[in-house]
C-alpha positions as CSV (number, residue, x, y, z in Angstrom):
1,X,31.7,64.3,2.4
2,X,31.1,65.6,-1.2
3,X,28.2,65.3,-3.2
4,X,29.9,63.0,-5.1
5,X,31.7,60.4,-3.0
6,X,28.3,60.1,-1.2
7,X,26.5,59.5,-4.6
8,X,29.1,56.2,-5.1
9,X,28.7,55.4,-1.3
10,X,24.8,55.2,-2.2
11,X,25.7,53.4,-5.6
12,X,27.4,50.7,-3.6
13,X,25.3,49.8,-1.1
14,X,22.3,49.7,-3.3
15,X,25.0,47.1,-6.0
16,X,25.6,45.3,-2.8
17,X,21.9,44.9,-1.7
18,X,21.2,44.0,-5.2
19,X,24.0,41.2,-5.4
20,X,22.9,39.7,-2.5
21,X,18.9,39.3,-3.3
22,X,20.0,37.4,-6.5
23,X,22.5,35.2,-4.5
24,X,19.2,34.1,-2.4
25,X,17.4,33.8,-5.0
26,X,19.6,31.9,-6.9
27,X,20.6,29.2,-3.7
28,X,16.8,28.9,-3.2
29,X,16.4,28.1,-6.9
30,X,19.2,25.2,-6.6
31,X,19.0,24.1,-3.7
32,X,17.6,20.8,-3.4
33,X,14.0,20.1,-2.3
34,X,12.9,18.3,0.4
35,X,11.8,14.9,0.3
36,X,8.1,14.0,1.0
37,X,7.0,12.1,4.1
38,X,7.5,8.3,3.8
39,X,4.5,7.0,4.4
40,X,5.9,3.1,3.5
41,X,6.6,2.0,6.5
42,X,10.6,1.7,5.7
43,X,10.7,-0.3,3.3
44,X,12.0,0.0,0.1
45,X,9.3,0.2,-2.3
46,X,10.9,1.7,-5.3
47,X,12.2,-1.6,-6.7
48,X,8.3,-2.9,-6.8
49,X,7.5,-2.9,-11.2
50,X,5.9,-0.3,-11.6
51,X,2.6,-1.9,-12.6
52,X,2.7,-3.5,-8.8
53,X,3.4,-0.2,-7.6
54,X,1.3,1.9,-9.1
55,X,-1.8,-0.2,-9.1
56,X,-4.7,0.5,-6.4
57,X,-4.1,-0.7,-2.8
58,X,-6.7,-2.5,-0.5
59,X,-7.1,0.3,1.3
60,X,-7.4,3.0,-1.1
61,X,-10.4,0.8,-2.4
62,X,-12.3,-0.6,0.9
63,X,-14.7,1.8,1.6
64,X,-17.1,1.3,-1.5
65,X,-16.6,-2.2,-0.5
66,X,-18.1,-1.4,3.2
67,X,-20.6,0.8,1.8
68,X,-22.2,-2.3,-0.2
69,X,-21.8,-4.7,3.0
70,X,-23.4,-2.3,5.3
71,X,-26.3,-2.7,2.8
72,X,-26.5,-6.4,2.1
73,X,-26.0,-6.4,6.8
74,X,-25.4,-3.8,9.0
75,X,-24.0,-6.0,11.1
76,X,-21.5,-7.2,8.4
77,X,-17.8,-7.4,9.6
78,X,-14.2,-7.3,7.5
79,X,-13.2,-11.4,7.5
80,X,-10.6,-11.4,4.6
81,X,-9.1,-9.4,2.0
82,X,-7.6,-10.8,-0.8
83,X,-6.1,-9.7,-4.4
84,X,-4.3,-11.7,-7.5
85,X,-1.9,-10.8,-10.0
86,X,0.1,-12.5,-13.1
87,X,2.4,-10.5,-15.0
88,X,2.1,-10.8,-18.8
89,X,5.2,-11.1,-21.2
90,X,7.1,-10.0,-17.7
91,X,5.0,-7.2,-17.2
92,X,2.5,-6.5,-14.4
93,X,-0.8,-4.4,-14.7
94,X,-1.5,-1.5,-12.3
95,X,-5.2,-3.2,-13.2
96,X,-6.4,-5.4,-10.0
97,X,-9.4,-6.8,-8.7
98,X,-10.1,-6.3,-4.4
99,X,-12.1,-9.4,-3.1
100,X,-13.7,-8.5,0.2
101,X,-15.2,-10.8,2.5
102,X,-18.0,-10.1,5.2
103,X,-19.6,-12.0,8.1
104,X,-22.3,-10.8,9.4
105,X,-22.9,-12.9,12.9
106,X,-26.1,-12.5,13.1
107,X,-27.3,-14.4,10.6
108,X,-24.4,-16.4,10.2
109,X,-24.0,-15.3,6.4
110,X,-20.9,-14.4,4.3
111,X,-20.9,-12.0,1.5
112,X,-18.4,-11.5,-1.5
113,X,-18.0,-7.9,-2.6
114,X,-15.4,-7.3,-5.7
115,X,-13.9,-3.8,-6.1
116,X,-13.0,-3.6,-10.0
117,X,-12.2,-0.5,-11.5
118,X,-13.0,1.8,-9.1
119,X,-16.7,-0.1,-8.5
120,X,-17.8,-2.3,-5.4
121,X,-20.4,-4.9,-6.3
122,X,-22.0,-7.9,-4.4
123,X,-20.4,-10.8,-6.0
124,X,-22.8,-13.4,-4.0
125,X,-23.8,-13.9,-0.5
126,X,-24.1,-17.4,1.1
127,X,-24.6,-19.1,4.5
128,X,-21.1,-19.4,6.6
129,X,-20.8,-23.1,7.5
130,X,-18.8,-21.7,10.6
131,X,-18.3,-18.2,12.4
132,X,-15.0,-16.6,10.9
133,X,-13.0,-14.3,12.3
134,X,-12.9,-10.6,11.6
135,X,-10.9,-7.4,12.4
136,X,-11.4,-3.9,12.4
137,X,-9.7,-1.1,10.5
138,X,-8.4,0.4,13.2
139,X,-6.1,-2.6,13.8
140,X,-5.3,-3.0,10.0
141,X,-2.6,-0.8,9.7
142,X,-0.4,-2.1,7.2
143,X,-1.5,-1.3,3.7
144,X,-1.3,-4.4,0.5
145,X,1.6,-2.2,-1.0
146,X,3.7,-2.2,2.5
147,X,3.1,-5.9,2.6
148,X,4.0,-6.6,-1.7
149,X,7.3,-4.6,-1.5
150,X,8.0,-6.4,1.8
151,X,7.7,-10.3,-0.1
152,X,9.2,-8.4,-3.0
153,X,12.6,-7.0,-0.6
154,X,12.2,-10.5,1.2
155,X,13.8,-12.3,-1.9
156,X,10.5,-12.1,-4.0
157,X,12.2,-9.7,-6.4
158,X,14.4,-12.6,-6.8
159,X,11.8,-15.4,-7.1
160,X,9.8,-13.3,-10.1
161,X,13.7,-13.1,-12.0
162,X,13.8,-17.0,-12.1
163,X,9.9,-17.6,-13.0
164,X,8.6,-14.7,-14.8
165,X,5.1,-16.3,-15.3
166,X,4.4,-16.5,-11.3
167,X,1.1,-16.3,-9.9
168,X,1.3,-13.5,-6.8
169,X,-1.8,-13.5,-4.4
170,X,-1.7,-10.9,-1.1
171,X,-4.3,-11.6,1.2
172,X,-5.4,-10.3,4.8
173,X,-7.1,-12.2,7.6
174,X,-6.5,-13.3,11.4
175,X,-4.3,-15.7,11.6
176,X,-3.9,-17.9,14.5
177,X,-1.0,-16.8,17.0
178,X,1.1,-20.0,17.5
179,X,-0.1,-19.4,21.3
180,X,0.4,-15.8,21.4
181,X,-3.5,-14.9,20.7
182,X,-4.6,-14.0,16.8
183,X,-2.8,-11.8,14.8
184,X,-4.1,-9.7,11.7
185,X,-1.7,-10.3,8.9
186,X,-0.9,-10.1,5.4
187,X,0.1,-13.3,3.7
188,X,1.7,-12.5,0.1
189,X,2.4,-15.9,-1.9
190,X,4.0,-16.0,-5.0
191,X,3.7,-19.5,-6.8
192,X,4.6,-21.4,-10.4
193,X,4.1,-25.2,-10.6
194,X,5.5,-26.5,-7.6
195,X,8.3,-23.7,-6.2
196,X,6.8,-21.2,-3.8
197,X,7.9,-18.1,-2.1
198,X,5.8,-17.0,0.9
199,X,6.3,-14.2,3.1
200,X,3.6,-13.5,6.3
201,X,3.5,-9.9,7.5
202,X,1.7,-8.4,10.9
203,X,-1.1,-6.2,9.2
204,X,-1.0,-4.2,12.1
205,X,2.9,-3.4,12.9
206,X,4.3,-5.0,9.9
207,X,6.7,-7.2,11.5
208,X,7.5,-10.5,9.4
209,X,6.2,-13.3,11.0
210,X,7.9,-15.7,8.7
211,X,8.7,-16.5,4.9
């Protein structure tokens, strides 16, 4: 072959090598990107307000609330968990207050420990006037936002477009079984004067018991 036919042979490989870097480069520019795990449990939380869905969850904010019951009782167990919103002018704060409640069965005591802000505090500590039941992390499973967006998908969405001044309280604790045993669950409860929308979620598998 001539010295110059193989020069253009060498031109044209390297033009096609070229070409083909920038049409990588280019699809791996474009090309869509992967969607991040979903970590909601399947259900639709993107048509939560955003102040509800953007606002600190139970979880995210329990352990400076065990820290401060391990130091009022060692012994001191989870017994309920329990938030409350309002929206204002039809908009909800991302701002909430955790209550946490722990028994501590030695001593038969109960002690109130408020999450606000990113800070645990003992609220007040009294004497039970009966044992109350507690759970363990392990079993709660099912996070406050899981169990908002599944009242809100459950017609709640609905209930806050007729009422827009509703008082909406989530709150976990056992619940008694109807004869299947206890059951952890989240109870999520919107109310304004007398109409009520309720919706009971398994904490632990987040099947819904019943609305």
């Amino acid at each position: 072959m001539r010295r110059g036919a193989r020069r253009w042979v060498i031109l044209l490989g390297l033009a096609f090598v070229v070409a083909l870097a920038l049409a990588l480069l280019i699809l791996a520019l474009f090309r869509p990107s992967e969607r991040p795990a979903d970590t909601s449990g399947g259900l639709a939380l993107a048509s939560l307000p955003a102040g509800l869905a953007e606002g600190v969850t139970a979880r995210q904010v329990y352990p400076p609330a065990a820290e401060v019951a391990q130091s009022w009782q060692p012994d001191g167990q989870l017994a309920i968990v329990t938030a409350h919103w309002r929206p204002r002018q039809g908009r909800w704060s991302a701002a909430v207050a955790w209550m946490f409640q722990f028994y501590s069965p030695a001593t038969r005591r109960l002690a109130v420990v408020v999450v606000d802000g990113g800070r645990a505090r003992l609220l007040r500590e009294t004497l039970s006037p009966y044992p109350l039941r507690t759970f363990s992390t392990d079993d709660w499973q099912l996070d406050s936002l899981a169990a908002l967006g599944a009242w809100w998908n459950a017609g709640g969405g609905t209930f806050v477009s007729l009422y827009s001044e509703v008082d909406l309280t989530a709150q976990l604790r056992v619940l008694d079984g109807d004869g299947e045993g206890e059951r952890l669950a989240w109870a999520v409860t919107g109310i304004i004067g007398d109409q009520v929308k309720r919706l009971v979620v398994d904490g632990t598998t987040g099947e819904q018991i019943q609305d």
